[in-house]
C-alpha positions in Angstrom: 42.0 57.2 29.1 40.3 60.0 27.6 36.4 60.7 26.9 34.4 58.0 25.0 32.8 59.5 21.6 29.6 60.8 22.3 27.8 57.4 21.1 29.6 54.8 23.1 29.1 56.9 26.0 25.4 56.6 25.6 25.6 53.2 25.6 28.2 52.9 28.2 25.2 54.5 30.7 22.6 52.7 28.7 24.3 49.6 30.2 24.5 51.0 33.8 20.7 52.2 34.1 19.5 48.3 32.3 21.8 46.0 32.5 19.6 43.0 31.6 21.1 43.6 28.1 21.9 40.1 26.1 21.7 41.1 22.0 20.0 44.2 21.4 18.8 45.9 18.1 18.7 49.7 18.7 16.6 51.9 15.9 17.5 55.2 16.7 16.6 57.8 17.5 14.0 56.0 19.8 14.1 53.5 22.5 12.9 52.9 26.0 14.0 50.4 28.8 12.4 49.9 32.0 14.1 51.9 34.6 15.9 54.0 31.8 16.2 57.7 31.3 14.9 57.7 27.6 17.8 59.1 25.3 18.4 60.3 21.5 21.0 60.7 19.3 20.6 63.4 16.4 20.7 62.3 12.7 21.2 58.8 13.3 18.8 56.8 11.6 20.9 53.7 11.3 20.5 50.3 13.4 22.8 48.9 16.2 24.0 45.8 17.5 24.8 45.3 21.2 26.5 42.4 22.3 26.2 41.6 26.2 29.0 41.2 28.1 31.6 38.0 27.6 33.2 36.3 30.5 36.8 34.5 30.4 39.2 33.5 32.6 37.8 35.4 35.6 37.9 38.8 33.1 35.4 41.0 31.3 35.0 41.5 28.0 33.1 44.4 26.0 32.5 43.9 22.5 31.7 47.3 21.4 28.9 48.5 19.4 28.9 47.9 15.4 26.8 49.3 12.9 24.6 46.9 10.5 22.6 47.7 7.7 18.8 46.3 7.9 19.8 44.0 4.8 22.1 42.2 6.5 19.8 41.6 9.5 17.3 40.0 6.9 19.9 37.8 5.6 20.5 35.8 8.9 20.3 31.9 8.1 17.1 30.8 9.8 15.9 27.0 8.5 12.5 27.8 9.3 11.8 31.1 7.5 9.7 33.3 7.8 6.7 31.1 8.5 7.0 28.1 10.2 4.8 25.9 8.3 5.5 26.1 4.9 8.8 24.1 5.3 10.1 21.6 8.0 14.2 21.3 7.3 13.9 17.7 9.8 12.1 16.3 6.4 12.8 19.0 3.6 16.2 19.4 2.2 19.5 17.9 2.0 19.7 17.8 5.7 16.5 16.1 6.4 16.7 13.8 9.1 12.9 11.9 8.2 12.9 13.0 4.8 9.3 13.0 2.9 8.7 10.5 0.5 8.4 12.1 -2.7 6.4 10.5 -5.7 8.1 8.4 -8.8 6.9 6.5 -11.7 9.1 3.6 -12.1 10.8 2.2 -15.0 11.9 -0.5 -15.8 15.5 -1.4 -14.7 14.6 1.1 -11.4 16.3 -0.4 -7.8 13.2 -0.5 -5.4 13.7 -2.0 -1.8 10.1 -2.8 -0.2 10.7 -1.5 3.5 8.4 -4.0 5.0 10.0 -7.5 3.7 13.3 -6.0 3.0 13.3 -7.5 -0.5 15.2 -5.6 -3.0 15.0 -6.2 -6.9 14.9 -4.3 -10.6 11.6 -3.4 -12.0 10.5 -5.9 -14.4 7.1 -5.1 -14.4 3.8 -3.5 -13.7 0.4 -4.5 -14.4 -2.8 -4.0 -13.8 -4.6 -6.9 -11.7 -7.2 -7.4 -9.4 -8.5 -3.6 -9.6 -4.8 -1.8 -8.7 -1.0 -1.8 -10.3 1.4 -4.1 -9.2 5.0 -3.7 -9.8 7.3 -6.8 -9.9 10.7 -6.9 -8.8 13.4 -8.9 -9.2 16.2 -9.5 -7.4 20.6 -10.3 -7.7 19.5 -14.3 -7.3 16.8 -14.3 -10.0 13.8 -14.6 -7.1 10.8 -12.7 -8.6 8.1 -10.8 -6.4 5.0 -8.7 -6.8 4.1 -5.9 -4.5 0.6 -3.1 -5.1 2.2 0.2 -6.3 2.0 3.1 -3.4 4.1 4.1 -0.5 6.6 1.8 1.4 9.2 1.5 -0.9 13.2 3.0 -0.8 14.9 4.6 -3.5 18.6 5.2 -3.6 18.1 5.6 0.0 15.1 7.7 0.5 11.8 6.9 0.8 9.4 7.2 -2.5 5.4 6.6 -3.2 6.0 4.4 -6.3 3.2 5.5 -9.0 2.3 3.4 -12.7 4.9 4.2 -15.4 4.3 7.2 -17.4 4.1 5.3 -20.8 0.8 3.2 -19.5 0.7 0.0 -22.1 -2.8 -0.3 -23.1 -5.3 -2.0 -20.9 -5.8 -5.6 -20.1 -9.3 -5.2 -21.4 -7.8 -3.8 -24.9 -4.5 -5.7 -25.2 -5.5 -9.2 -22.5 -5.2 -13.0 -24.1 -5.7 -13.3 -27.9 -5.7 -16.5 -29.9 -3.4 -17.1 -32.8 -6.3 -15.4 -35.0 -6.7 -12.8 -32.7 -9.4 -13.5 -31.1 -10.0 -11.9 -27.4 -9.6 -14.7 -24.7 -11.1 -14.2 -21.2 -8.9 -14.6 -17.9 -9.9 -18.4 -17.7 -9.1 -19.0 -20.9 -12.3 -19.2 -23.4 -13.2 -17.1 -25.7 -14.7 -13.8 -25.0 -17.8 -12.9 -26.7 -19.2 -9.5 -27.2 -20.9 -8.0 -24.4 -24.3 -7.5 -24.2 -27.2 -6.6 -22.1 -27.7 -7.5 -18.5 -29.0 -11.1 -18.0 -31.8 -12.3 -15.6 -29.3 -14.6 -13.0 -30.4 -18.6 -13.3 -32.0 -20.3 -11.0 -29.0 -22.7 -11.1 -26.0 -20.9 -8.7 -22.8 -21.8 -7.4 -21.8 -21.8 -3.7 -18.2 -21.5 -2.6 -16.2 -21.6 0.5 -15.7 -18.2 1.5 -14.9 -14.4 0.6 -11.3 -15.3 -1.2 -12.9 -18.1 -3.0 -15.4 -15.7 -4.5 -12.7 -13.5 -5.2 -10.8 -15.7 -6.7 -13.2 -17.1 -8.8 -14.8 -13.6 -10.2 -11.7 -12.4 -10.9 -10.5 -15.4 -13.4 -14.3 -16.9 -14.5 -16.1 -13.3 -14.1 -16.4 -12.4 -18.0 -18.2 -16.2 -18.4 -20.3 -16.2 -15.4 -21.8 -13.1 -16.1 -22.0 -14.2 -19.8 -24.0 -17.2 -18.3 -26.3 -15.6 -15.5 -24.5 -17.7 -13.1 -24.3 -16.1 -9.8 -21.5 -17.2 -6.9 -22.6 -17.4 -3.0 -20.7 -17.6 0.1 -21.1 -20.9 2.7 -19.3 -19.1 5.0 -18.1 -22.7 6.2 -18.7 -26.1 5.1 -20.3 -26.5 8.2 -23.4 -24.6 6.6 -23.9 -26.8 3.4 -26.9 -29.3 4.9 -28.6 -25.6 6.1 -28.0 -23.9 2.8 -29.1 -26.6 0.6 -32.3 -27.5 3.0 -33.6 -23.4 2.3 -32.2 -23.3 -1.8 -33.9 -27.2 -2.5 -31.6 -28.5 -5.4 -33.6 -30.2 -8.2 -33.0 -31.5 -11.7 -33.4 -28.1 -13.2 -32.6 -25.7 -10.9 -29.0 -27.0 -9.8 -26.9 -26.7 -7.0 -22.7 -26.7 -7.8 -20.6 -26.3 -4.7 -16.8 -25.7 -4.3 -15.2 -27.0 -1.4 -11.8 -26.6 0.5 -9.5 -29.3 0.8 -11.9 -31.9 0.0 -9.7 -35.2 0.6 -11.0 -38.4 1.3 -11.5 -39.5 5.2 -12.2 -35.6 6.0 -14.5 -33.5 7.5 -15.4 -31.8 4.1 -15.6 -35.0 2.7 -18.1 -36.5 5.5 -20.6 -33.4 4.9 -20.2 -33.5 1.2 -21.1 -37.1 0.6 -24.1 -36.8 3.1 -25.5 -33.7 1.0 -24.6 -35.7 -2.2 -27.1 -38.5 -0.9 -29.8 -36.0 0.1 -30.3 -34.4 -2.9 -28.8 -36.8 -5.3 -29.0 -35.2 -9.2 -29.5 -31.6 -8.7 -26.6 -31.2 -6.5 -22.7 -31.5 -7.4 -19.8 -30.9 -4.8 -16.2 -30.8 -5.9 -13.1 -29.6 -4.4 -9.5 -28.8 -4.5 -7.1 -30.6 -2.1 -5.7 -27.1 -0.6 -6.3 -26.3 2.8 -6.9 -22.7 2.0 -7.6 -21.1 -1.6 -4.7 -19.0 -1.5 -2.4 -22.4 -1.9 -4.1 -22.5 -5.4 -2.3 -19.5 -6.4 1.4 -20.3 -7.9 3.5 -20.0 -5.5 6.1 -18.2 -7.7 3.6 -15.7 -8.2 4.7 -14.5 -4.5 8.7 -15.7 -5.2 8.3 -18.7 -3.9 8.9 -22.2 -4.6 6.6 -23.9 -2.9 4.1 -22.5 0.0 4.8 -22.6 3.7 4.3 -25.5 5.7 2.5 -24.3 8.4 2.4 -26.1 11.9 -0.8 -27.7 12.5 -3.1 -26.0 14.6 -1.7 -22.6 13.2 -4.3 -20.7 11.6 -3.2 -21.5 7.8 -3.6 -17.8 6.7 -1.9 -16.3 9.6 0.8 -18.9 9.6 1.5 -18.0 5.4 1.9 -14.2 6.4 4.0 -14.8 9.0 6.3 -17.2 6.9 6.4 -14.7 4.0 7.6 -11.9 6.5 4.4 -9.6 5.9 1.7 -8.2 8.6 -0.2 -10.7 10.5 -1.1 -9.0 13.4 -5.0 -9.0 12.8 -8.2 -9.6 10.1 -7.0 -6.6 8.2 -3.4 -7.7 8.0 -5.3 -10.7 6.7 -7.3 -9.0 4.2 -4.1 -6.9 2.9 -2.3 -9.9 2.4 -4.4 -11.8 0.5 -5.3 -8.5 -1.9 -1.3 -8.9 -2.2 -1.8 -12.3 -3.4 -4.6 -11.8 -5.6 -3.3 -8.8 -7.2 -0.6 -11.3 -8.4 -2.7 -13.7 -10.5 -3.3 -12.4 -14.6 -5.4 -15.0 -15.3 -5.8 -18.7 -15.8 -2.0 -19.4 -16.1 -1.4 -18.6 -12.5 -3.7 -21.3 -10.8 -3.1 -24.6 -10.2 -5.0 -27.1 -12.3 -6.5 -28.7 -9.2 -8.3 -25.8 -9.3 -9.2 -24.9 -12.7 -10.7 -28.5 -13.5 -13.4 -28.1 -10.4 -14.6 -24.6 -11.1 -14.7 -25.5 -14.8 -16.7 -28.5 -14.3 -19.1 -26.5 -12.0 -19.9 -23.9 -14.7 -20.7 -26.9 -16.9 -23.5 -28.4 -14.5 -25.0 -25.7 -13.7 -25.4 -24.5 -17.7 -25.6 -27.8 -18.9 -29.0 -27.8 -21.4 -32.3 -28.8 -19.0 -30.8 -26.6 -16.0 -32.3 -23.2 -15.2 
């Protein structure tokens, strides 16, 4: 054929002097290239696009140069931007692969699914209870279930951090239990008196169990036991009761009340309890409920369930009721999770089983009765 135009020809020995050439954005009128005889091209001030070299079927092909405009170039789809770390398209966007979760306040009527049971129910609920919100869901069969507000639930499909309603009802310390009158009623139940200034504790105190017991206990009889002066101590273990005792010295005045854990006749607990009892005879009462753990005092459809686990004996009960309700049981703070779980779920009095309520209520009496200190 005939001559190339002058530009093409440039390019055409541009190509022959450096042929490592794969896409290539020229700003005349300057350029440089290893090897290269440098080169310009008078009043062009415009950018170009080379495209290398495209192989088929044995033959070569030359795409030829094109001119682009600097807008264009800017234009090019790139998911990461301009800087890399102010979006990540694998969990931003419609085409996230591990989407974010992204924060909602739930209403009621709103489809959650909690990712680690699997359970999936309508919002019926949320309260406040044992110092965090707890929504409660409720699924096609009627099963009801409580879980803490927070991260670990599904939306429509994509992950959310559930967060309290907007419209916040008032407070279980403004609205809680009223009598017919209108009186305020405490979480066990009596009625609440105004509060007043810190009291010196009693001499008289009441020992219990362990650290769920205590829980337990301050969170339903707290408002009357600091009303009283009354304080609660850990055993730690029955096992501990004779040592305990033997250092605090119950008398007729300064009283000893102690709740125990399935305290059933023929029992360990029962052995130790009866030889305290005869040791130190008036000044010391010891009651118990006939659960193996405090957490079986709790209603069981408080968690959804009918009736609490049966767990095989010589399975630690607490591990054995995680592991039968489908939650984390792996270790003491899977332990300590679950049972806030559990807690979190009881409002007040109403929740517990009366085998409980009867022995903590008739502790508080002996240990207030007139004469004690």
């Amino acid at each position: 054929g005939g001559a190339l135009p002058p530009g093409r020809q440039l390019l055409e020995d541009l190509w022959t002097r450096c042929p490592v050439f794969p896409v290539l954005a020229l700003s005349w009128p300057r350029w440089s290239c290893p090897g290269a005889v440098p080169w310009s091209s008078e009043g062009a001030a415009s950018e170009w696009k080379w495209t290398a070299p495209r192989r088929w079927s044995g033959r070569v092909f030359r795409v030829g140069l094109r001119r682009i405009r600097s807008s264009t170039l800017s234009r090019v789809d790139d998911p990461y931007g301009t800087d890399i770390f102010t979006r990540d398209p694998h969990r931003d966007g419609p085409g996230a692969r591990r989407p974010r979760s992204r924060e909602v306040h739930v209403e009621e009527g709103m489809v959650l699914e909690d990712v680690s049971t699997g359970f999936v129910g309508a919002v019926v609920g949320v309260e406040k209870s044992g110092g965090m919100h707890v929504v409660e869901l409720e699924d096609r069969r009627g099963r009801r279930r409580a879980f803490p507000l927070g991260g670990g639930f599904w939306l429509e499909g994509a992950p959310v951090v559930a967060l309290a309603p907007l419209a916040v009802s008032a407070p279980r310390e403004e609205a809680g239990l009223r009598t017919p009158g209108g009186r305020k009623v405490t979480n066990s139940g009596s009625i609440a008196v105004p509060r007043g200034p810190a009291t010196v504790a009693r001499a008289s105190r009441i020992w219990v169990e362990g650290r769920h017991d205590a829980q337990l206990v301050e969170h339903v009889w707290g408002d009357d036991l600091a009303e009283a002066g009354v304080t609660v101590q850990l055993l730690e273990g029955v096992d501990h009761l004779l040592d305990i005792l033997e250092v605090f010295g119950p008398t007729s005045t300064e009283r000893a009340g102690v709740l125990v854990d399935h305290l059933v006749e023929g029992s360990k607990e029962w052995r130790i309890a009866r030889a305290a009892e005869q040791r130190w005879g008036e000044g010391l009462r010891v009651v118990g409920h006939p659960f193996v753990d405090v957490w079986q005092a709790v209603k069981p459809g408080r968690v959804g369930l009918s009736e609490w686990p049966r767990v095989p004996r010589g399975t630690d009960i607490k591990h054995g009721t995680l592991e039968a309700l489908g939650w984390p049981h792996a270790d003491q703070a899977d332990i300590a999770q679950g049972w806030s779980r559990i807690l979190a779920t009881v409002r007040d009095y109403r929740d517990l089983e009366p085998a409980l309520l009867g022995r903590v209520e008739e502790l508080i009496d002996f240990v207030t009765e007139p004469g004690a200190l």
